[in-house]
C-alpha positions in Angstrom: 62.9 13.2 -0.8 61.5 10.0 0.3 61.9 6.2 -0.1 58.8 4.5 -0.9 57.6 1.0 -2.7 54.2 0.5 -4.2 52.4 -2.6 -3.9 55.5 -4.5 -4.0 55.7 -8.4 -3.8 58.2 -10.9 -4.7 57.2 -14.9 -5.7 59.7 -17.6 -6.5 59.5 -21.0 -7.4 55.3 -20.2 -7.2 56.1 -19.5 -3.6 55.2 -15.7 -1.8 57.9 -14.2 0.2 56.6 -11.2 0.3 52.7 -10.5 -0.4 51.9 -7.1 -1.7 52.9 -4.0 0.3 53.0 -0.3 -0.1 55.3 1.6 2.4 57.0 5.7 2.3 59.8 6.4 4.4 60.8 9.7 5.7 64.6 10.9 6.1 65.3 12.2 9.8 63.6 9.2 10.8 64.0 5.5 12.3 61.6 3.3 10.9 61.5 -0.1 11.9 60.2 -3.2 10.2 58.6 -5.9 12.2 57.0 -9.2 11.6 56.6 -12.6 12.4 59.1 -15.0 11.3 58.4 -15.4 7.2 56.4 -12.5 6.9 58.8 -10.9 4.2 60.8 -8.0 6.5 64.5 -8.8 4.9 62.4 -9.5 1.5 61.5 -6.0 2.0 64.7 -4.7 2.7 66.2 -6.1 -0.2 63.8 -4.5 -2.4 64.3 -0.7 -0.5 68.3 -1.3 -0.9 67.8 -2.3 -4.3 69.8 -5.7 -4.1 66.3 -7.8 -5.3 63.6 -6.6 -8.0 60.2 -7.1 -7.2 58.1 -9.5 -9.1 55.3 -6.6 -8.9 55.5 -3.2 -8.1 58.0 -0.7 -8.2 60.1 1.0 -5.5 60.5 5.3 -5.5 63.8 7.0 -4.4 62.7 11.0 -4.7 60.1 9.8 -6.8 62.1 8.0 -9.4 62.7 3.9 -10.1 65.3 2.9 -7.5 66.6 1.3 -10.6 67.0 5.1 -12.7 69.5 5.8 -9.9 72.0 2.8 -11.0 74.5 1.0 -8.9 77.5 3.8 -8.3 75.1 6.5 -7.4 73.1 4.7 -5.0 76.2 3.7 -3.2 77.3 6.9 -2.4 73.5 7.7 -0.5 72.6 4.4 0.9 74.5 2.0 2.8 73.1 -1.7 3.9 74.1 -4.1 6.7 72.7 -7.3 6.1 71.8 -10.2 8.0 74.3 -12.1 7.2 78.2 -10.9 7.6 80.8 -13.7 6.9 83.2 -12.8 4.6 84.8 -15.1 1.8 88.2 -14.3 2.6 90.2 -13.2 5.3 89.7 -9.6 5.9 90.7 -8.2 9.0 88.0 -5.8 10.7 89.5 -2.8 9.7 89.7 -3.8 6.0 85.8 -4.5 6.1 84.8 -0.8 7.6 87.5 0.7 4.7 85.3 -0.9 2.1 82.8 1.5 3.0 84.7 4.2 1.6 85.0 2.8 -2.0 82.2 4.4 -3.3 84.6 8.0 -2.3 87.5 6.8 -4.0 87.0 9.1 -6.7 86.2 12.0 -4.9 87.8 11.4 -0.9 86.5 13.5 2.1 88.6 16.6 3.4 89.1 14.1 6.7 89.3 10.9 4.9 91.6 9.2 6.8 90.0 10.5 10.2 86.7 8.9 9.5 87.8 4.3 9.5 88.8 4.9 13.0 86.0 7.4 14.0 83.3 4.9 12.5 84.6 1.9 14.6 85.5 4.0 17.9 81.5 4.1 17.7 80.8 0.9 17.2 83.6 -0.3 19.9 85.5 -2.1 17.8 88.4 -0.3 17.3 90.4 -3.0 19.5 89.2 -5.2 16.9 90.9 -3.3 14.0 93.6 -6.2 13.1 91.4 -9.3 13.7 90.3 -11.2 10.8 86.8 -10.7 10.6 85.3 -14.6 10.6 87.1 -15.2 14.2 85.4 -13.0 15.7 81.6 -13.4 17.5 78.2 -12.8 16.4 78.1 -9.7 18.4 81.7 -8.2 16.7 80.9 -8.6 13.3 77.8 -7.0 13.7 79.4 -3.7 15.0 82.1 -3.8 12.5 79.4 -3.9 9.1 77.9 -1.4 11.8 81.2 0.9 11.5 81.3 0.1 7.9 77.8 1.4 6.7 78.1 4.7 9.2 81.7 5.0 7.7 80.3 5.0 3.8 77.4 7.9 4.7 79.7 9.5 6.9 79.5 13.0 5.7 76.2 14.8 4.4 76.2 14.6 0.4 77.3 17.6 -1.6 74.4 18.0 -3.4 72.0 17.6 -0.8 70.5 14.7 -1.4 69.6 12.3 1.6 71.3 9.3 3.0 70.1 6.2 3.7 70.8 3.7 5.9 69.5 0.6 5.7 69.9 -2.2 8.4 68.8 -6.0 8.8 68.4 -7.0 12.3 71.2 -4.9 13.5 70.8 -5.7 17.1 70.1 -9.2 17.0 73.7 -10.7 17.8 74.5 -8.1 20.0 74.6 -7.7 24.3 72.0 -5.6 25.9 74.1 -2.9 26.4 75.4 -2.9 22.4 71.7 -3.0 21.6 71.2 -0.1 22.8 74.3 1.4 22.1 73.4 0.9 18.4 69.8 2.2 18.2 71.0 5.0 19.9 73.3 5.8 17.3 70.9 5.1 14.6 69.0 7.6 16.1 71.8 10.1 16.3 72.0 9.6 12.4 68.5 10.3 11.9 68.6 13.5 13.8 71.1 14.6 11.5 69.0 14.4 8.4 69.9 10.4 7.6 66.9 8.3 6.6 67.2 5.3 9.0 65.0 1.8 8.3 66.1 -1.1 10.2 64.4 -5.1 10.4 63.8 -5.7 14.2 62.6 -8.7 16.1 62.6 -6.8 19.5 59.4 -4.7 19.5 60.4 -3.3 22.7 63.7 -1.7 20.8 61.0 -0.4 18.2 58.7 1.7 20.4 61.8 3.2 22.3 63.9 3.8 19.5 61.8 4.2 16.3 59.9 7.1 15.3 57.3 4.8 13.0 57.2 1.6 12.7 55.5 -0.6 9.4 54.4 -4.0 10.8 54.0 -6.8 8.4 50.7 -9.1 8.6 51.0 -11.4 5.8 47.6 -11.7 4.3 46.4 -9.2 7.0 48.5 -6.5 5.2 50.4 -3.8 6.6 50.0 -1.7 9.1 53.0 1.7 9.2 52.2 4.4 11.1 54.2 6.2 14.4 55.9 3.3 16.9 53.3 4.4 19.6 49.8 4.5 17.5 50.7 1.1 16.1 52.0 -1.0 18.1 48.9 -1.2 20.7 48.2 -4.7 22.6 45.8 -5.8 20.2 47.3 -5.6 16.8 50.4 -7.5 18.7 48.4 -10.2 19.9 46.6 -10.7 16.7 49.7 -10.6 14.6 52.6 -12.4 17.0 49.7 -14.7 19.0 51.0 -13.6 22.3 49.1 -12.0 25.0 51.2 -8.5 25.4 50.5 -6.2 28.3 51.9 -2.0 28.1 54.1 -1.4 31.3 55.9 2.1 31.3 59.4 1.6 32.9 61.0 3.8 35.7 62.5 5.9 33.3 58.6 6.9 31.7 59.5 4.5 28.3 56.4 2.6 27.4 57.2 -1.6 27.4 55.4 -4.8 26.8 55.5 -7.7 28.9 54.9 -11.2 27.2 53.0 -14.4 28.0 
């Protein structure tokens, strides 16, 4: 029951956006992808969500194409938020986090008018329920594509089979305290069985929040392993060029300092 691409790459135009790279994910986990800037991590993404084809390679869900699975059936085990969240027209924000409930239409949940609200009183946005979606912030329209992908894997799947959720750069518009807010509830999906990979700049978020972590080195290849064997001083430095040092913060969580 895993997600996994194998030797995966993507070229356009004779250009590489994402040189080769093998990676397994494992539900009840957060995995985060990191990377310099151009390495490939929302290339990657788009190939585990299934939204791009690889040029080479092939990406597993429970060791079968992604592609066997087709379009309505992976929609009702894996949700994406992507980097991007403007909307053509003018939703409001509670019409965005309802659209993560289409794929139920056919079959609803017992609570399904319980679970729009519940999604966005987690994301703290449920004062933002009327608003159209493109006047709000950065920050807000992150939460609410937040409160829509938790909404469309809300409950566990009838026949077992395990959710995914699949985030690009989640945290990256968001205040400190939504930050953390948000990996904390990516991690409160994990423990209850969801398969969690999310793009992160921030590697201080990834050795807090994420259980394994797949760093992406361009032509140095990839490196995916547990947050704390990875990311050490020396593979940080080689791959981001920045002297890092490990601190461990009041609270016992390892850090890094940079520069």
């Amino acid at each position: 029951m895993t997600l996994a691409c194998i030797e995966v790459s993507v070229a356009v135009g004779g250009k590489t956006l994402l040189p080769p790279a093998s990676a397994r994910f494992l539900p009840g986990r957060v995995a985060a992808i990191l990377g310099p800037n151009g390495a490939g991590k929302s290339t990657l993404l788009s190939l585990l969500s299934g939204q791009r084809a690889p040029t080479r390679g092939r990406v597993m869900l429970d060791e079968r194409p992604l592609s066997a699975h087709g379009p309505a059936a992976l929609a009702l085990r894996r949700a994406v938020m992507p980097q991007e969240s403007a909307v053509a027209f003018d939703f409001s924000a509670v019409d965005i986090v309802a659209l993560g409930r289409y794929p139920h239409r056919r079959a609803p949940s017992t609570d399904e008018d319980a679970i729009v609200p519940a999604a966005m009183a987690l994301t703290d946005v449920t004062a933002l329920a009327p608003r159209v979606l493109n006047t709000l912030s950065g920050g807000e329209k992150a939460r609410v594509h937040l409160a829509r992908a938790l909404a469309q894997l809300w409950s566990p799947r009838p026949d077992g089979a395990v959710r995914w959720l699949l985030l690009d750069e989640p945290t990256a518009a968001l205040d400190l305290a939504h930050q953390h807010a948000a990996m904390q509830l990516l991690r409160t999906r994990a423990a209850e069985g969801v398969g969690v990979v999310a793009v992160l700049h921030d590697l201080n978020l990834a050795r807090r929040y994420a259980d394994d972590v797949l760093v992406l080195d361009g032509a140095g290849g990839v490196h995916q392993g547990p947050a704390a064997e990875v990311l050490q001083p020396a593979l940080i430095e080689r791959v981001w060029r920045m002297p890092c040092q490990p601190v461990t913060s009041a609270d016992g969580t390892a850090q890094f300092l940079f520069g």
